[in-house]
C-alpha positions in Angstrom: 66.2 52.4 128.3 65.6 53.5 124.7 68.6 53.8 122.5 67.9 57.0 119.9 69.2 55.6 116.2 70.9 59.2 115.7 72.6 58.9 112.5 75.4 61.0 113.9 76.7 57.8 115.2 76.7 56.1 112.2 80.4 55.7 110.8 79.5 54.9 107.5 77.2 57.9 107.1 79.1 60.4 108.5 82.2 59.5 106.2 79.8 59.3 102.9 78.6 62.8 103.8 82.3 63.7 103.9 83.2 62.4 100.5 80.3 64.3 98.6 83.4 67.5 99.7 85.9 64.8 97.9 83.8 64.3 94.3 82.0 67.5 93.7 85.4 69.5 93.9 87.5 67.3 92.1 84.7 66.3 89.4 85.1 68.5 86.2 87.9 70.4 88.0 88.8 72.1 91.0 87.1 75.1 90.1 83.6 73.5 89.3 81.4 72.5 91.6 78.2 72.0 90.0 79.1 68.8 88.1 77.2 66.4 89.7 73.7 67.0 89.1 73.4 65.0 85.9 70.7 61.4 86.0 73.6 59.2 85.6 75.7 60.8 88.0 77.4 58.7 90.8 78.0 61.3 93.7 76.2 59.3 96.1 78.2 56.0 94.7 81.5 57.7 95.8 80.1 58.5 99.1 79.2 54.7 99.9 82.5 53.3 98.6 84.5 55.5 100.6 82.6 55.0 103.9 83.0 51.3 103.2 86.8 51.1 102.1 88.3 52.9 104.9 86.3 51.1 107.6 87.6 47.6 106.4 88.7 45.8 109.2 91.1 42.9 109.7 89.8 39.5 108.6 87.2 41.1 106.0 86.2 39.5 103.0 84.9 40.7 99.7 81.9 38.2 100.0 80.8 39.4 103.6 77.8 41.6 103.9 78.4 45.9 104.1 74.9 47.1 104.3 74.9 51.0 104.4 73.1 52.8 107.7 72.7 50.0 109.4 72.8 51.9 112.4 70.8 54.6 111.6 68.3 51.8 110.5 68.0 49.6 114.0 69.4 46.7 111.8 72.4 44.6 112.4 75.7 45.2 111.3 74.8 42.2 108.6 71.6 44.0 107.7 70.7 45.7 104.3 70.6 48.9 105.5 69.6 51.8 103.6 70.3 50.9 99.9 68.8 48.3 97.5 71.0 45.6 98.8 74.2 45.2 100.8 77.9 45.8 99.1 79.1 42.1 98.2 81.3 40.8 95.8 78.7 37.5 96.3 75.7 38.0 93.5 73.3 35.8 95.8 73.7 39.4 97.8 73.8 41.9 95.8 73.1 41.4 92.4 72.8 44.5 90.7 74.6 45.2 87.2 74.5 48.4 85.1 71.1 47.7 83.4 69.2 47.7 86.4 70.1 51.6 86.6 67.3 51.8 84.3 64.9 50.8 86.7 62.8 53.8 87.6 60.5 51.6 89.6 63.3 50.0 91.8 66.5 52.2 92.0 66.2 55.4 93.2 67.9 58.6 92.0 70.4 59.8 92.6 70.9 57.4 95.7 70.3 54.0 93.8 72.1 55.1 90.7 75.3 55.8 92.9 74.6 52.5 94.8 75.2 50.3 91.0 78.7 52.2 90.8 79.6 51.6 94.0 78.8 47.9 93.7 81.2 47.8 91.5 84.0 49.7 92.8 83.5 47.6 96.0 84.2 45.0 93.6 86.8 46.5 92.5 88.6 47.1 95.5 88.5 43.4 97.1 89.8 41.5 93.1 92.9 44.0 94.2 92.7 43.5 97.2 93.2 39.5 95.7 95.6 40.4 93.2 98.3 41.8 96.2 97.8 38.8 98.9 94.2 38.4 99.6 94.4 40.9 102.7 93.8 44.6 103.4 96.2 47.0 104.4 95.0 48.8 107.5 97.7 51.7 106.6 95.4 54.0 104.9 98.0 56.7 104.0 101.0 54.8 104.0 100.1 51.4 102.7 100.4 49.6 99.3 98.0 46.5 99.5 95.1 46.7 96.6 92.9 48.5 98.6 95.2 51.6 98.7 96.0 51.3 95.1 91.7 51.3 94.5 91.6 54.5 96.8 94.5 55.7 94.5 92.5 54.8 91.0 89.0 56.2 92.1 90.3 59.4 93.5 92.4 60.3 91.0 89.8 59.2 88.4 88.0 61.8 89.6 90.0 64.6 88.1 89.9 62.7 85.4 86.5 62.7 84.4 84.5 65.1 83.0 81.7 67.1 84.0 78.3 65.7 84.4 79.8 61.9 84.2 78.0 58.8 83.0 79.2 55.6 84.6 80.9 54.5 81.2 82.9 58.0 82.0 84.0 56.8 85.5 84.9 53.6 84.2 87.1 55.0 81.6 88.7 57.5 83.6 89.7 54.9 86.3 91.3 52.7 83.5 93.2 55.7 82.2 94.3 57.0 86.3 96.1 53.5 86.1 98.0 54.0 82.7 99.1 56.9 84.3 99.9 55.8 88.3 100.8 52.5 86.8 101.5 51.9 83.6 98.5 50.5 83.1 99.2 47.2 85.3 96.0 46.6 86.1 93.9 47.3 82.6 92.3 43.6 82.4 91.5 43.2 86.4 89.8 46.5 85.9 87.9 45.5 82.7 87.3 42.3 84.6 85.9 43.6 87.0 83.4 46.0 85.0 82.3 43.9 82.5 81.4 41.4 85.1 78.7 44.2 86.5 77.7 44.8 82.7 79.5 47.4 82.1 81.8 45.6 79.7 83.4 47.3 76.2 80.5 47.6 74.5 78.5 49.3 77.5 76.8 52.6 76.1 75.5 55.1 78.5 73.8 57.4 76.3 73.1 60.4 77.7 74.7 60.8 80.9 71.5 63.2 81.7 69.2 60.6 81.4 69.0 57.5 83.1 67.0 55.2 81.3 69.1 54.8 77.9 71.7 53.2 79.4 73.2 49.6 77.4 74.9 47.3 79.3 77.6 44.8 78.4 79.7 42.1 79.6 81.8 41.8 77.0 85.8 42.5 77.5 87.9 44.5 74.8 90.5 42.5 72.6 93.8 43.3 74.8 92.1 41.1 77.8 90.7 38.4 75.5 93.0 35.4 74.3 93.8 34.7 71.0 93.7 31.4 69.4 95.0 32.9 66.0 97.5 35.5 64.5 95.4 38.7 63.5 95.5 40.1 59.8 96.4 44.1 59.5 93.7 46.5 57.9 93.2 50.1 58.0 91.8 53.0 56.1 92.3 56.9 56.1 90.3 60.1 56.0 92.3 60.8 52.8 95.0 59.2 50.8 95.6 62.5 48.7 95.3 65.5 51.4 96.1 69.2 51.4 95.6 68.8 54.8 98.8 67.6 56.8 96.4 66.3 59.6 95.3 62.7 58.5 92.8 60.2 60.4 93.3 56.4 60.3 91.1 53.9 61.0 91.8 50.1 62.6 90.1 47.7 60.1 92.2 44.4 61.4 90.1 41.2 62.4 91.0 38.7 64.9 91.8 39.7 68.6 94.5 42.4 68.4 96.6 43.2 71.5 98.5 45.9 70.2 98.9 48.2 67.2 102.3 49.6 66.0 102.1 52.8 63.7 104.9 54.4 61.6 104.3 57.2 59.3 107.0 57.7 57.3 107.8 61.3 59.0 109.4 59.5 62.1 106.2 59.4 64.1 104.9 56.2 65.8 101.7 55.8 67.6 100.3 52.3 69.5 96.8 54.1 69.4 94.3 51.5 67.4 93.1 54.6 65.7 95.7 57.5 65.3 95.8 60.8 64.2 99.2 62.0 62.5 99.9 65.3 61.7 102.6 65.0 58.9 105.7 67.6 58.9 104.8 69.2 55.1 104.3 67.8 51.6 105.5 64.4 50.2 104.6 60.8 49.5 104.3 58.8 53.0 104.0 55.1 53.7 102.0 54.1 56.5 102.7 50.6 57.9 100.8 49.2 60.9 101.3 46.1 62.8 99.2 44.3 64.4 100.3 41.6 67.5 98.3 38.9 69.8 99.6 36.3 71.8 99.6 34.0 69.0 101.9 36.1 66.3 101.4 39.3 64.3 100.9 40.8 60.7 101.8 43.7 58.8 100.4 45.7 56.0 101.4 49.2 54.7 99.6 52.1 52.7 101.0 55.0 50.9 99.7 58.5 51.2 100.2 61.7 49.6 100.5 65.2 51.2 99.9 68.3 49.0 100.0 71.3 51.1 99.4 75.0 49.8 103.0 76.5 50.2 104.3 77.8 53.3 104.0 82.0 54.1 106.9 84.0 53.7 107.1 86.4 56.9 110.6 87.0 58.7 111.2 88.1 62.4 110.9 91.6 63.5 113.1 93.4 65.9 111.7 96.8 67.2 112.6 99.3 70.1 111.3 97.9 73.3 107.7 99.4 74.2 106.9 100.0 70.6 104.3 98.7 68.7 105.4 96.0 65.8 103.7 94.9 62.8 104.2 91.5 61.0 103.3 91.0 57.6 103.2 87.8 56.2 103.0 87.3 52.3 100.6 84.1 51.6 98.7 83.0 48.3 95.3 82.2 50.3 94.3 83.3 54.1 97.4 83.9 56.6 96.1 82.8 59.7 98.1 83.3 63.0 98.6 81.2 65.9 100.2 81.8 69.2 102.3 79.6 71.1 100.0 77.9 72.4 98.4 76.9 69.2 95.5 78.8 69.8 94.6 81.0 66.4 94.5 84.5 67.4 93.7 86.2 64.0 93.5 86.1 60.2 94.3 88.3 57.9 97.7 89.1 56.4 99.0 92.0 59.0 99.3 91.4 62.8 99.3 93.9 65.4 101.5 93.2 68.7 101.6 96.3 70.8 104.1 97.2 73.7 106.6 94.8 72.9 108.1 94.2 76.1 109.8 90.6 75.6 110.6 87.8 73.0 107.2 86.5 71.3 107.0 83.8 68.8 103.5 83.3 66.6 102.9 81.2 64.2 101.2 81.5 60.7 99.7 79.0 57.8 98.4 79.8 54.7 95.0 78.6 54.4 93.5 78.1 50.7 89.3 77.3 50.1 86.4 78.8 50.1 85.4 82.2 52.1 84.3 82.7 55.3 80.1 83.6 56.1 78.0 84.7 58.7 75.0 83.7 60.3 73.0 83.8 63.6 72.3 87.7 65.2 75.1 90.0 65.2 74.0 90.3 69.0 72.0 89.5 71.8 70.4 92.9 70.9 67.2 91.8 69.9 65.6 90.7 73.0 65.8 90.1 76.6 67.9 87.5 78.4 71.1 87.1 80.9 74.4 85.6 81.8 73.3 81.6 81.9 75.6 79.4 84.6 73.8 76.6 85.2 75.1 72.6 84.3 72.5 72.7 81.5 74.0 72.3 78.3 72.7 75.4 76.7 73.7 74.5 72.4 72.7 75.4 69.1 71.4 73.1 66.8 71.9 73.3 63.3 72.5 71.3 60.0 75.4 71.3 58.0 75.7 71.1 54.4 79.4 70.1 54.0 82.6 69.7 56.0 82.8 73.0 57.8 84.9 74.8 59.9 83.4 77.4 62.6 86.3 80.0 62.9 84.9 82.2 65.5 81.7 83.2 67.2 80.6 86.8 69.0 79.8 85.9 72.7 79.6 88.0 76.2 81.3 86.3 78.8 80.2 87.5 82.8 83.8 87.7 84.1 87.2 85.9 82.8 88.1 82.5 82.3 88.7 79.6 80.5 85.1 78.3 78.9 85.4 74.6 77.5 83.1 74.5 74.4 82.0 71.3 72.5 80.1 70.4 69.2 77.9 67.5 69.7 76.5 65.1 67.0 72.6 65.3 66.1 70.4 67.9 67.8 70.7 68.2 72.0 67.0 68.4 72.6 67.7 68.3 76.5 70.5 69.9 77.4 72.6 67.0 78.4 76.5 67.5 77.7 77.6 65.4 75.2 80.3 63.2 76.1 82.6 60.2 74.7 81.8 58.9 71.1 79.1 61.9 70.9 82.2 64.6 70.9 82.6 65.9 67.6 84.7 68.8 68.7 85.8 70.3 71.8 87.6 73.6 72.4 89.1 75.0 75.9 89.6 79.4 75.1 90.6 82.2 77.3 87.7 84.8 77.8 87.9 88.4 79.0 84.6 89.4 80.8 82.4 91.3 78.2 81.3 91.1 74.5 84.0 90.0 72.3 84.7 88.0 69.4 86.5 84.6 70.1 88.2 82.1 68.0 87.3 78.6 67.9 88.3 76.9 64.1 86.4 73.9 65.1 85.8 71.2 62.4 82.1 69.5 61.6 83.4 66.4 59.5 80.8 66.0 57.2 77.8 66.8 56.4 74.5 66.3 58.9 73.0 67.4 62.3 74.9 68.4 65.5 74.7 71.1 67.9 77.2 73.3 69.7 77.2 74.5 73.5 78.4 74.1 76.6 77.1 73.8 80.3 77.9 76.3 83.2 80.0 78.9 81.1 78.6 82.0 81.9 77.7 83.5 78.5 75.3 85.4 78.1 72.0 83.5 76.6 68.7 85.4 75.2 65.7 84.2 76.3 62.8 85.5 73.4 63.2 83.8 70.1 65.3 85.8 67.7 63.2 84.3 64.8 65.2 80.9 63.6 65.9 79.5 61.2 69.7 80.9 60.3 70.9 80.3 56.7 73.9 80.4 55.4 73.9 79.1 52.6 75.5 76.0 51.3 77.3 75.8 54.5 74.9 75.5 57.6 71.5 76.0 59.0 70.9 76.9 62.4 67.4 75.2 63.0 66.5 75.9 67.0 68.0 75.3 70.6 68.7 72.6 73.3 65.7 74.3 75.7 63.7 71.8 76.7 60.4 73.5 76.9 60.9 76.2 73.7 63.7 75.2 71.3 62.7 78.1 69.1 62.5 80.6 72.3 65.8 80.8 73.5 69.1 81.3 72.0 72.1 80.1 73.4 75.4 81.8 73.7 77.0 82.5 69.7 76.3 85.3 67.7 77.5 86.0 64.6 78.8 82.7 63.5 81.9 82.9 61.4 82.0 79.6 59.3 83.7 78.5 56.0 84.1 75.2 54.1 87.2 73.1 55.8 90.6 74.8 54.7 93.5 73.7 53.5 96.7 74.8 55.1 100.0 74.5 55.0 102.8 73.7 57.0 103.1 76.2 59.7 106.1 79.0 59.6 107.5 80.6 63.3 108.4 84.4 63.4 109.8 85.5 66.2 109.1 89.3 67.5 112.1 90.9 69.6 112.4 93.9 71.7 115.8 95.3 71.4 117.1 98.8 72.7 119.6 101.4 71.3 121.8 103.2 73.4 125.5 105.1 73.7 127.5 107.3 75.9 130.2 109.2 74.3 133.6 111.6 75.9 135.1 114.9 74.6 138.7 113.5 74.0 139.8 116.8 73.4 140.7 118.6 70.0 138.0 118.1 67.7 138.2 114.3 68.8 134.5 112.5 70.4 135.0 108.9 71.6 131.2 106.8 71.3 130.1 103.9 73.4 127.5 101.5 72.4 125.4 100.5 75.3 122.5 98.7 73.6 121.1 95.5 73.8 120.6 92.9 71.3 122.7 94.8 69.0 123.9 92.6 65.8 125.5 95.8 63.7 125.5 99.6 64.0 124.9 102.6 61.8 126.0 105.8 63.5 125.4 109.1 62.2 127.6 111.9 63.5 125.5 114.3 62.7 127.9 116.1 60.5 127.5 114.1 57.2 129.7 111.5 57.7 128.7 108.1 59.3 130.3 104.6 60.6 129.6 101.0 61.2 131.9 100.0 63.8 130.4 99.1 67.0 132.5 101.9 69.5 133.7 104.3 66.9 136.2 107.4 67.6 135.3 110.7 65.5 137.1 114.1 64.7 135.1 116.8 63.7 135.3 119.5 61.7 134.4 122.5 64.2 133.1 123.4 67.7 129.2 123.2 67.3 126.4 121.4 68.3 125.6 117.7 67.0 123.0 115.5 66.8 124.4 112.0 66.7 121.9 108.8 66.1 122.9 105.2 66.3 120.7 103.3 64.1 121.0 99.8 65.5 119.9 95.6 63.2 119.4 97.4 60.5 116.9 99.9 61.2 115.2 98.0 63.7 115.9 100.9 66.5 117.5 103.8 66.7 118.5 106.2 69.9 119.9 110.1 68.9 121.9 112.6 71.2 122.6 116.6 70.8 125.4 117.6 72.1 127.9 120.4 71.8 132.2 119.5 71.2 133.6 121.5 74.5 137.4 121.6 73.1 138.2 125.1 73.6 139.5 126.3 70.1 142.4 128.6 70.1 143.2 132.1 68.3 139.8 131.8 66.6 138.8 135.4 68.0 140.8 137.7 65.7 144.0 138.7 67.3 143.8 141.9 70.0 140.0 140.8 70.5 140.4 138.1 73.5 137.8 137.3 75.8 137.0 136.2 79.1 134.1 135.5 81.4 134.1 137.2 84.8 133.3 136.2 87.5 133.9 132.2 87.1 132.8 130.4 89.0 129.8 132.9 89.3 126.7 132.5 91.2 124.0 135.7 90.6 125.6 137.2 86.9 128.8 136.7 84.5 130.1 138.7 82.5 131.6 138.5 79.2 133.9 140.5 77.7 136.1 141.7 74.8 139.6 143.4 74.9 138.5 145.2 72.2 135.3 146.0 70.4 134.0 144.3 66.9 132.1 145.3 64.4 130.1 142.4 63.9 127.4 141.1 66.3 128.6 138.4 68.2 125.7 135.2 69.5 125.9 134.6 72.8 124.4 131.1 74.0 124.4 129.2 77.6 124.1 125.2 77.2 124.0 122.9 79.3 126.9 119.9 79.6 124.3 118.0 77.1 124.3 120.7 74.6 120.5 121.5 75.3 120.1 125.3 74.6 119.1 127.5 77.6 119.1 131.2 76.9 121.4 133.3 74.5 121.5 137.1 74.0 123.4 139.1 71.4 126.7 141.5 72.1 126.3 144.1 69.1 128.6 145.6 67.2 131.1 148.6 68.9 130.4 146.9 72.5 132.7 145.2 75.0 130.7 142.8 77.4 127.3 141.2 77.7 126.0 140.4 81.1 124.6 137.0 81.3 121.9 136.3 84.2 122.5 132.8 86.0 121.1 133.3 89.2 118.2 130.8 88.0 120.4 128.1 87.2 121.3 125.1 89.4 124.8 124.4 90.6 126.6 123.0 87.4 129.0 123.5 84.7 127.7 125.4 81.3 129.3 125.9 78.3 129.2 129.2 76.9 128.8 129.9 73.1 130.4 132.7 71.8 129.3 133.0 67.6 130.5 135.4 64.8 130.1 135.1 61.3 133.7 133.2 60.6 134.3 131.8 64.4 133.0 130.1 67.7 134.9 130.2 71.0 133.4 127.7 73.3 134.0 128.2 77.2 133.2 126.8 80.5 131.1 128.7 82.9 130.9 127.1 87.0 127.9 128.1 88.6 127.4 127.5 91.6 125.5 128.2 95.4 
């Protein structure tokens, strides 16, 4: 009877078509999955290393033969199968290194590409597999034999790496996944292992969008190489007099170093072989770095000097919570302002923050050189196009003339989001994403969906060609030639675009290029802006006498006014006044910072201030429809008759002339409360209560 090779019941397939879920989510992020279509890509070599490392079985070895499809392929489970050659640690099998993924003729893309990684992460897996006791733990979740810790490596390497990866990028990121899982245990066994497949220290993958330019090498870096004599210390700087506080160094030591031990002279230390320090303000600094191998070590030491422009004056602002604050910071160049997250948010020497609801802290240097310029359209107004979202690396190319800085660009964003963008160096003439050593500068900023003007303050280091971009970011990208080149002149030259078919008929993403020569700025200066709140309550004590409460927050010290010329700076202050009237108190709270005001009337009924013989009453009280009020006798001066409420706030008044007794005083429209009724001559008041009620 004939069997049907259905692929279906081929383990190995079905678990490598699995896995492609695994590395396109986790490749470039979790919210990217259009990372892997790059030349030098290993998608499919993830697929075949996983469908071979978790069907290991008992009494495997590296050596044996793990041909891929076998099944699917009629062969034997000792067969090739479906790629160039089985997965062996054994090179009489599978002899493939990273050079042969140049080999258009032979290996296959993107299948045969992925197969070269894979070989060596099957290598890998079985010299840690050796290094833990030479057998494989069949607990797949809960095991810790070397083939869990590979699973462990690769997978979180993954997250690791960046977008369209070269195999140089895999490598890396699995070396770094075990500094961070494990302290970097296995750094030689994993350089071992690579360098072994050609993809040794000095291994250059070029573009990782192309896959014929890749170098390979079997060389191993100095930590894994043994030292038959002491190294000798050497190192330069960007800068030994800077008015920048950020300072480069560079590793110039000869001899196999193992490790590198930085001080500063600020009370930073880095192990890095090539640091970056950013010092705390001005001053003379020395730099000492030792250098160690297994034979004995060597010092030598620099001195640098720091002169930075001088800090900005600015203090911290307290202002009523939900208002609108202004800072102003006093600087002798450019105040440029940061938030806390280090990300500049403006320049200029006023900021705006509106709606103060909480505590914010900014930051703001005071930048000194030459003036900010614009090039490139203002806009994508001058010809058709549309949001671009593809993983081609949509840049500018363009030619500086110095050390620049690009501040900020005007872009159009489809939607929110972070957008990662990078200058490259030379001119992208393929839309590849630059990556490792080809990273100038690389910038992760917050977009709202629409046009808007971003900043970036990304540094060009010197003078010479590079290009600026970034792949799947949404921006909107013009696709008719806006007419290059761009001049700005003295600082850069924007010559044409990454398209591959028309590098003068598209245009790519930035528009209106803000760029000035490279600033420099001193040491940074906090100010903090606080919402605080004024507030009081106060009680009639009786006789003249008004008893305040202050019910704000963030109060430091108090400023009343009583509204009658006379004023206090206690924090709960007690106060007589002169007469029965009405009085607009205002606490002014941190020294102006806020202030809250009340009107109300003093309800201490004042006796024998109606002339004697003229008393008066108010009938009916309580009342609910009409009171009346009236006088034993008559007057002949017009008295003021006003109703307020318990606050003070006026709500009617009418006038009892001179020669009559009463005044009748409507209430019928007035809710259930108690009023105070003013009663005003020309040399008294009489103040009384009036109930209403229903």
């Amino acid at each position: 009877e004939e069997i049907i090779q259905d692929a279906d019941f081929d383990n190995g397939i079905i678990a490598h078509e699995y896995t492609h879920g695994i590395s396109n989510r986790l490749t470039g992020g979790g919210d990217n999955a259009d990372c892997l279509f790059n030349a030098e890509q290993m998608g499919e070599g993830w697929s075949d290393w996983y469908a071979t490392v978790i069907t290991i079985e008992p009494g495997d070895q590296g050596t044996d033969i793990r041909g891929m499809g076998t099944w699917s392929s009629g062969e034997p489970i000792t067969g090739t199968g479906i790629r160039p050659a089985p997965y062996s640690t054994d090179f009489n099998i599978n002899p493939y290194t990273y050079g042969d993924s140049n080999n258009e003729a032979s290996i296959s893309q993107p299948h045969g590409v992925g197969f070269i990684f894979a070989t060596m992460l099957w290598d890998l897996t079985w010299a840690l597999i050796d290094e833990y006791g030479g057998t494989p733990d069949p607990d797949l979740y809960q095991g810790t034999g070397g083939n869990n810790i590979a699973m462990q490596l690769v997978t979180e390497a993954m997250k690791i790496q960046p977008c369209n990866p070269g195999m140089v990028d895999g490598r890396d990121a699995i070396l770094t996944a075990d500094e961070l899982l494990y302290d970097g245990a296995h750094q030689c066994l994993i350089w071992e292992v690579f360098a072994n497949r050609g993809l040794g220290y000095s291994a250059d993958q070029g573009s990782p969008s192309s896959r014929t330019d890749q170098v390979e090498a079997f060389d191993l870096p100095p930590l894994c190489l043994v030292a038959t004599e002491a190294p000798v210390a050497q190192f330069s700087t960007t800068s030994i007099n800077s008015c920048s506080s950020e300072i480069s160094f560079i590793d110039e030591s000869y001899d196999i170093v193992h490790a590198y031990e930085w001080t500063f002279g600020d009370g930073n230390i880095s192990t890095d072989q090539n640091p970056v320090n950013t010092f705390p303000g001005s001053g003379t600094y020395t730099i000492q770095l030792v250098v160690s191998n297994n034979i004995g070590n060597d010092t030598t030491t620099q001195q640098i000097t720091i002169e930075l422009p001088p800090s900005p004056e600015v203090e911290d602002i307290e202002v009523c919570l939900g208002d609108d604050a202004q800072i102003v910071a006093t600087t002798t160049g450019l105040a440029q302002w940061r938030d806390e997250n280090g990300q500049v948010i403006h320049n200029g020497p006023f900021y705006e923050v509106t709606t103060v609801a909480e505590p914010q802290t900014f930051y703001v240097e005071n930048l000194e050189g030459g003036p900010s310029g614009y090039v490139g359209p203002e806009d994508p107004g001058f010809g058709t196009g549309g949001y671009h979202n593809t993983g081609y690396h949509g840049a500018l190319n363009f030619t500086a003339d110095q050390a620049i800085e690009i501040v900020s660009v005007w872009v159009n964003a489809q939607g929110p989001g972070e957008r990662t963008l990078t200058i490259g160096s030379g001119f992208n003439n393929d839309g590849s994403a630059p990556s490792g050593a080809e990273i100038v500068d690389q910038v992760t900023v917050f977009l709202s969906g629409g046009p808007q003007r971003v900043f970036l303050n990304m540094t060009v280091p010197a003078a010479g060609d590079y290009n600026i971009g970034g792949n799947s970011v949404n921006l909107y990208r013009n696709n008719e030639s806006p007419g290059f080149p761009f001049v700005l002149e003295d600082l850069m030259t924007i010559v044409n675009s990454s398209a591959n078919t028309s590098p003068t008929g598209y245009y790519y993403y930035f528009y209106d290029i803000e760029a000035r020569p490279v600033q420099c700025i001193s040491a940074s200066v906090p100010v903090t802006v606080s919402p605080v709140t004024s507030d009081f309550s106060f009680v009639d004590e009786g006789d003249l006498t008004v008893s305040f409460t202050d019910e704000s927050t963030g109060a430091t010290n108090w400023l009343w006014d009583f509204g009658d010329g006379n004023t206090s700076t206690e924090q709960n202050p007690v106060h007589t006044y002169d007469f029965v009237d009405n009085y607009t108190v205002t606490l002014t709270i941190n020294d102006g910072a806020c202030a809250s005001t009340q009107t109300f009337t003093t309800v201490t009924s004042v006796q024998n201030i109606f002339p004697e013989g003229y008393g008066v009453t108010i009938l009916p009280n309580p009342a609910d429809g009409w009171a009346r009020v009236a006088l034993e006798n008559t007057l002949t001066e017009d008295l003021h008759i006003q109703t307020l409420d318990i606050s003070g706030k006026l709500l009617n008044s009418t006038t009892l002339r001179a020669g009559q007794q009463f005044a009748d005083l409507e209430v019928a429209q007035l809710p259930a409360a108690v009023y105070l009724i003013k009663i005003q001559g020309q040399q008294f008041t009489e103040m009384r209560k009036l109930v209403v009620k229903r």
